[in-house]
C-alpha positions as CSV (number, residue, x, y, z in Angstrom):
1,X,69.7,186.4,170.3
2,X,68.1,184.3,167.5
3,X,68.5,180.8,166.5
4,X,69.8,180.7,162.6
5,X,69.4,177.4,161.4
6,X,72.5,176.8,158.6
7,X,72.4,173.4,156.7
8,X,75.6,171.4,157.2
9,X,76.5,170.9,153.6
10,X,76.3,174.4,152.6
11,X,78.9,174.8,155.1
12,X,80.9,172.6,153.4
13,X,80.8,173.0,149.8
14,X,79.8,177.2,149.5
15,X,83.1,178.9,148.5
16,X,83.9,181.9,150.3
17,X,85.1,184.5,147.9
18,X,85.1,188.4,147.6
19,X,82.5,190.7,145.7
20,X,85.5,191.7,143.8
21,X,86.0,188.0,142.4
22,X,83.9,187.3,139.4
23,X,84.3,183.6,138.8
24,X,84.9,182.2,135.6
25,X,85.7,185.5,134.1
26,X,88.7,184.8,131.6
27,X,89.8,188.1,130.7
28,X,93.4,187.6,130.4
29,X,93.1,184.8,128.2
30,X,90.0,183.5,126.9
31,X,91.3,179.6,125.0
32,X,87.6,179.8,123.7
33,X,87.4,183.3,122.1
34,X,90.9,182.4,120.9
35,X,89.7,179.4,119.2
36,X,86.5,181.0,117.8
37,X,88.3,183.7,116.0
38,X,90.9,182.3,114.3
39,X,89.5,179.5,112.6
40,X,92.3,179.0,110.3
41,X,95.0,178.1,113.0
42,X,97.3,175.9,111.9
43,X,100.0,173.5,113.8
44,X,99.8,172.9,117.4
45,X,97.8,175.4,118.4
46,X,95.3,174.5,115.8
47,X,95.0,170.6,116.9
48,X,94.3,171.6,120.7
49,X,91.5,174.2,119.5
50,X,89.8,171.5,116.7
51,X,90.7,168.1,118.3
52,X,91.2,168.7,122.3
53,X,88.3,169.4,124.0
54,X,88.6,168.4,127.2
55,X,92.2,170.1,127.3
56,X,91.0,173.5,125.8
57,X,88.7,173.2,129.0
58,X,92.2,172.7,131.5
59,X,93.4,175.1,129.6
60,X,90.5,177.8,130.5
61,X,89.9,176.2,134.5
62,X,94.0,177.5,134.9
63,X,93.4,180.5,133.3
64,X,90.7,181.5,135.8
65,X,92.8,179.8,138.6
66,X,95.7,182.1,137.3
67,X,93.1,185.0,137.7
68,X,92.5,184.1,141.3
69,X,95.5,184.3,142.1
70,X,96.1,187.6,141.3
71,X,93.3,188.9,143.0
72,X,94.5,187.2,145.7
73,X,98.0,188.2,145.7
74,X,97.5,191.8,145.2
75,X,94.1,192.1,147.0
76,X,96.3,194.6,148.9
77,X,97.7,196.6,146.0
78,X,96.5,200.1,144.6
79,X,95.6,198.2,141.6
80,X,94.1,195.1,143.0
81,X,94.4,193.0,139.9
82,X,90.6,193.8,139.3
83,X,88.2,193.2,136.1
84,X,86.2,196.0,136.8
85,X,85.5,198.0,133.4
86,X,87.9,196.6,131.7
87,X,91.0,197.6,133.4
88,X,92.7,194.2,133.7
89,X,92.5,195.1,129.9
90,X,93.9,197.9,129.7
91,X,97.1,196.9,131.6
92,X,97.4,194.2,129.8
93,X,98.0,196.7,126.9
94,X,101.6,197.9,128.6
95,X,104.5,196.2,129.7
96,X,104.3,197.2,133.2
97,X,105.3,194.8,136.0
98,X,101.9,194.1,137.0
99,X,102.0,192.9,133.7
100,X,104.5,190.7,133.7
101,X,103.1,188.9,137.0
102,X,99.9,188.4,135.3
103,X,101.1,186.7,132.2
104,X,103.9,184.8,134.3
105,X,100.5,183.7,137.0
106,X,98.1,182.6,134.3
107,X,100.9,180.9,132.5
108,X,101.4,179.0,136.2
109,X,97.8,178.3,136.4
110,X,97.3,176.9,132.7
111,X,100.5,174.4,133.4
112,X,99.1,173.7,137.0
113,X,95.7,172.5,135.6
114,X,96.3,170.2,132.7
115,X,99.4,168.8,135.3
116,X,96.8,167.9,138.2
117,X,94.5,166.8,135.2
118,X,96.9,164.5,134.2
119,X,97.1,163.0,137.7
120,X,93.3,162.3,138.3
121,X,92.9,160.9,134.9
122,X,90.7,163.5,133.0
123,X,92.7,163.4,129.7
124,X,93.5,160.5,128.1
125,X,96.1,162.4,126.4
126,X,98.5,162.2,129.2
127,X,98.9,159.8,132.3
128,X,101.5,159.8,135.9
129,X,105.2,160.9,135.5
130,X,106.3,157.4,134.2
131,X,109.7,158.6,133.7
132,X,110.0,159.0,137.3
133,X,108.4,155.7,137.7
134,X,111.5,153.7,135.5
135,X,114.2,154.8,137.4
136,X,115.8,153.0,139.9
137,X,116.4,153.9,143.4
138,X,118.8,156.3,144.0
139,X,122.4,156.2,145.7
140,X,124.1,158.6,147.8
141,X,125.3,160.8,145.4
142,X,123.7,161.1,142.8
143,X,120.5,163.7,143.3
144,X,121.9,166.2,141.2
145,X,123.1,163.7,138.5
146,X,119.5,162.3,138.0
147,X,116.9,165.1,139.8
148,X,117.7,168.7,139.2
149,X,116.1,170.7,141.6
150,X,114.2,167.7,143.2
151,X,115.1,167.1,146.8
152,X,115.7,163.4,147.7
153,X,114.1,161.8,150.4
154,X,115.8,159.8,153.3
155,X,116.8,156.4,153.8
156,X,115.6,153.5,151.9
157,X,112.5,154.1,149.3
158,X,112.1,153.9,145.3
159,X,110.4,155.8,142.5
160,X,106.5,154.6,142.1
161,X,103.0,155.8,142.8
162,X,101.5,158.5,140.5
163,X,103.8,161.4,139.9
164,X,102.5,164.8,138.5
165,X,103.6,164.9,134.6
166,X,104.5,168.2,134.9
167,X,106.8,168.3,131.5
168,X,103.4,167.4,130.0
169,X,101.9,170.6,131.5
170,X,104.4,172.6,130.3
171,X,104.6,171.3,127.0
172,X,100.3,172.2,126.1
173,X,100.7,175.1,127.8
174,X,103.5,176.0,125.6
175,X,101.9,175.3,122.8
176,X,98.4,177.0,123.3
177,X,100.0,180.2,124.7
178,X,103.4,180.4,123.1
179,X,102.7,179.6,119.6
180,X,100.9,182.1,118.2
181,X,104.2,184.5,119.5
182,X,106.9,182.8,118.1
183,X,107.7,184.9,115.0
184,X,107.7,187.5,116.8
185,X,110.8,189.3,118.2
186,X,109.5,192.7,119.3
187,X,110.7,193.9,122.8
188,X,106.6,193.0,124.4
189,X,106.3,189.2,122.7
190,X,110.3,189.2,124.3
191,X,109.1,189.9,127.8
192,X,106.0,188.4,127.6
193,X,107.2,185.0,126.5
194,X,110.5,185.1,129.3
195,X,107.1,185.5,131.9
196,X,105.2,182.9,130.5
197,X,108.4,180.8,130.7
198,X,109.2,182.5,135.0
199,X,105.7,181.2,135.6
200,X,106.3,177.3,134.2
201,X,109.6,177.2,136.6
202,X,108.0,179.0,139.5
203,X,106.2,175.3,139.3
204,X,108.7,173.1,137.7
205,X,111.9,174.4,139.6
206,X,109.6,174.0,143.1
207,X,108.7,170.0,142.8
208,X,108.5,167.9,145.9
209,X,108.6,164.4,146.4
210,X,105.9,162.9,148.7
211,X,106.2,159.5,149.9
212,X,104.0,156.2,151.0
213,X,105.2,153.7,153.7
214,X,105.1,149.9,152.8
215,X,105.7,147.1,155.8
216,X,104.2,145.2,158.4
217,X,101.9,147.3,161.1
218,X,103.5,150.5,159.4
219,X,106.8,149.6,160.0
220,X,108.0,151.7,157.3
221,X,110.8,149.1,155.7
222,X,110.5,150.6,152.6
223,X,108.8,154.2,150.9
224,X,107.5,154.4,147.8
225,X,107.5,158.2,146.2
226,X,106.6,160.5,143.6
227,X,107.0,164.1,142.4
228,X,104.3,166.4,143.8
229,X,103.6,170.7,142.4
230,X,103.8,172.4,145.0
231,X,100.0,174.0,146.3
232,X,99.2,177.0,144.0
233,X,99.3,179.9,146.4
234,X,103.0,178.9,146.8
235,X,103.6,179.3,143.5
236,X,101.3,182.4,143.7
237,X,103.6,183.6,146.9
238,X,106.5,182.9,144.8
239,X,105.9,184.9,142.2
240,X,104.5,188.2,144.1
241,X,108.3,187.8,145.3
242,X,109.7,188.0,141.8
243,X,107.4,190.6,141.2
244,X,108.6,192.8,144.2
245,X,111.9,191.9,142.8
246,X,111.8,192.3,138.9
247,X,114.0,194.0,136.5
248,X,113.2,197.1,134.3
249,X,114.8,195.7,130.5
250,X,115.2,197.6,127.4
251,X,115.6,196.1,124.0
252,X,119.1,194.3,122.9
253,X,121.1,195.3,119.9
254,X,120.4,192.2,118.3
255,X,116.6,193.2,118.0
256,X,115.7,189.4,119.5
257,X,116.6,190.1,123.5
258,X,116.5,192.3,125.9
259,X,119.0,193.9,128.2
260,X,118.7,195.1,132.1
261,X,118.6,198.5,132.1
262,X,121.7,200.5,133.4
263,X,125.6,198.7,133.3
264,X,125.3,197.7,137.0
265,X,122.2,195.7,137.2
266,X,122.4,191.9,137.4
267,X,121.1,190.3,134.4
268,X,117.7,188.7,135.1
269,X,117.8,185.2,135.0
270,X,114.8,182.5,134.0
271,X,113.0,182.5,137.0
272,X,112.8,186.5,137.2
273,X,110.2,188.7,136.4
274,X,110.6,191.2,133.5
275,X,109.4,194.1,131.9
276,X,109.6,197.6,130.0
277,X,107.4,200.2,131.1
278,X,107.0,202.0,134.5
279,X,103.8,201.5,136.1
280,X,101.4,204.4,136.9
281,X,100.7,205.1,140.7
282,X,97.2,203.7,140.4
283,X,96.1,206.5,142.8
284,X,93.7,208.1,140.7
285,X,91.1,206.9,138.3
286,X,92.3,206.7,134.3
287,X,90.6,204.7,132.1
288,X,93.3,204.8,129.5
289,X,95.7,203.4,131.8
290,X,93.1,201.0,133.4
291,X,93.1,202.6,136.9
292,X,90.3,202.8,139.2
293,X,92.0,205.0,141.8
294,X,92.1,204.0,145.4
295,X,89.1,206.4,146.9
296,X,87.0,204.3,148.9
297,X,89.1,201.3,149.4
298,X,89.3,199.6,152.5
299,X,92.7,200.0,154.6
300,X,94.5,199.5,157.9
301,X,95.1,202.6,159.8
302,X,97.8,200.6,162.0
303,X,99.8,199.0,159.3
304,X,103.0,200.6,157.2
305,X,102.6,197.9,154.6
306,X,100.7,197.6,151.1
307,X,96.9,197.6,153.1
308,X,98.2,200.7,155.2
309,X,96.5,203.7,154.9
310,X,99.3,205.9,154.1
311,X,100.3,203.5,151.1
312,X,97.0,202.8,149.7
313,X,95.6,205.9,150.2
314,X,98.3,207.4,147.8
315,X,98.5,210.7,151.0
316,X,95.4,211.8,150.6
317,X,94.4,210.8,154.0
318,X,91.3,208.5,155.2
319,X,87.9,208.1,157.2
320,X,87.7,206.0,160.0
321,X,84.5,204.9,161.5
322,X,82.6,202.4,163.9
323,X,80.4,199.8,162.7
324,X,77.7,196.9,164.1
325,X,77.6,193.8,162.3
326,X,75.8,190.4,163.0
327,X,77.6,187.1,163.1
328,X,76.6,183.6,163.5
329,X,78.3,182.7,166.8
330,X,77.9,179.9,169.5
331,X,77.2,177.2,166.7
332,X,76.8,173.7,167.7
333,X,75.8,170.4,165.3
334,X,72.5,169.1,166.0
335,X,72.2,165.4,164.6
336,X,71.2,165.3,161.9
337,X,72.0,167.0,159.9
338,X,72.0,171.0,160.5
339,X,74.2,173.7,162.9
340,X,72.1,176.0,164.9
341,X,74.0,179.3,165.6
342,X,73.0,182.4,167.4
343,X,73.1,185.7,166.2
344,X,76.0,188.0,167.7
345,X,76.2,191.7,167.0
346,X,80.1,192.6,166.8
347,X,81.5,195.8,166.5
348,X,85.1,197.1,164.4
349,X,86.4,200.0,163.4
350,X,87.0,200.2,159.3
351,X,88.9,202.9,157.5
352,X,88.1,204.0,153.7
353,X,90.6,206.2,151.5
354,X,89.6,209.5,150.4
């Protein structure tokens, strides 16, 4: 055993992320790249790019959030949502449902961003949900009248505090991502904008109020509350359902929608997923579909889910093995201001794809 002496606040404030993670990599959607090469943009999207600095910047923090996500999400997938040589790029090229949940996540994560932004005062732009804020306390009765899709709280309480201004998120995200698509009405700007718009709602449609007591020694008398987004992975959580779920469209007479495909499918509605194109297998490595295979992944011999062995490993079996690695263990806080831990040697058992 060996002391390891661990300073307190890099305990606190280090992240813990993957090798696989490569922060602030914007490869889905770089706002700055977009900016830079089309100088000559003109309406919305041309204001945010020349006169909007500090939103362009909400605008790239949600993109990267949105890329998080995915990782996160489908860190147990065959295609793990990765930016290794350039295969996020590459499936971004299809219509793929993998696809869709990336466009319909990074649209989430750009809305997300300049919302909170809003709240903690970081654009002048925008402030609190003021709407929210004007209207008068609510009878019994009347929630679906006044909120759609917003629970009401409890007993007695009005509309204050500082709301999330989400319909302000929604709008600059709409206009940064959606613009530049808007002419267009072939069947991949179609699906791609119906995700963009599944992503806003997973959001929107999930709003929560949260409330503050007012009264004497906390009596509670009366509650003052405001509309809160709902934490990120729950909208990330969210959406890997509607990916598990979405429906396969094809092109609509009309040449400006799209259609489920077959007679008996349910048309998708606003908060689904979408898309076109079957998705390869992933299994093997293809650069032209941007597949890195699954040999040498990590998996879990005792599962039958997505990290299972027999899933992940596409049948072609697996290596298991016995390893020794050291741990901090036993810490304890010495004042001030460091942790001493000892050194533990721990053994597990790890399986790799062939």
């Amino acid at each position: 055993m060996h002391a390891v002496l661990v300073p307190v606040y890099l305990l606190l404030v280090t992240p813990i992320t993957g090798s696989w993670w490569a922060a602030g990599s914007l490869v889905v959607m770089d706002p700055y790249q977009i900016c830079k090469k089309t100088r000559r943009l003109k309406g919305k999207l041309g204001d945010i790019c020349r006169n909007e600095p500090a939103l362009l910047k909400q605008i790239a923090n949600g993109v990267a959030m949105g890329q998080k996500e995915c990782q996160y999400q489908f860190r147990y997938r065959r295609w793990n949502c990765t930016t290794t040589r350039r295969s996020m790029r590459k499936v971004l090229l299809r219509d793929t449902r993998e696809t869709g949940f990336v466009n319909a996540i990074t649209a989430a994560g750009v809305t997300f961003a300049i919302t909170k932004a809003c709240t903690m005062g970081d654009l002048v732009e925008c402030s609190c949900d003021k709407n929210m804020k004007k209207m008068k306390k609510l009878k019994k009765g009347e929630k679906m009248k006044n909120l759609k899709n917003v629970p009401v709280p409890e007993g007695d309480w009005e509309w204050g505090g500082c709301g999330d201004n989400i319909n302000f998120g929604i709008r600059k995200s709409r206009d940064f991502m959606d613009t530049r698509y808007k002419k267009r009405s072939d069947m991949k700007t179609l699906v791609k904008l119906h995700n963009y718009a599944a992503g806003r709602l997973a959001i929107k449609n999930h709003m929560r109020p949260e409330c503050k007591c007012h009264g004497l020694s906390g009596s509670c008398t009366l509650r003052t509350c405001w509309r809160k987004m709902p934490s990120f992975r729950e909208v990330g959580n969210r959406l890997k359902e509607r990916f598990d779920g979405a429906a396969k469209v094809i092109a609509g007479n009309d040449g400006h929608s799209f259609i489920p495909e077959g007679e008996t499918i349910k048309p998708p509605g606003k908060v689904d997923l979408v898309y076109s194109e079957e998705s390869p297998k992933f299994c093997t490595p293809n650069s032209t579909l941007g597949s890195l295979g699954t040999q040498g992944r990590l998996c879990n011999a005792t599962s039958l889910g997505e990290e299972g062995c027999d899933i992940l490993c596409c049948g072609r079996g697996y290596n298991t093995k016995d390893i020794v690695e050291e741990k901090n263990c036993f810490c304890k806080f010495h004042w001030c201001c460091e942790v001493k831990c000892q050194t533990c040697k721990v053994k597990r058992t790890v399986s790799t794809c062939l």
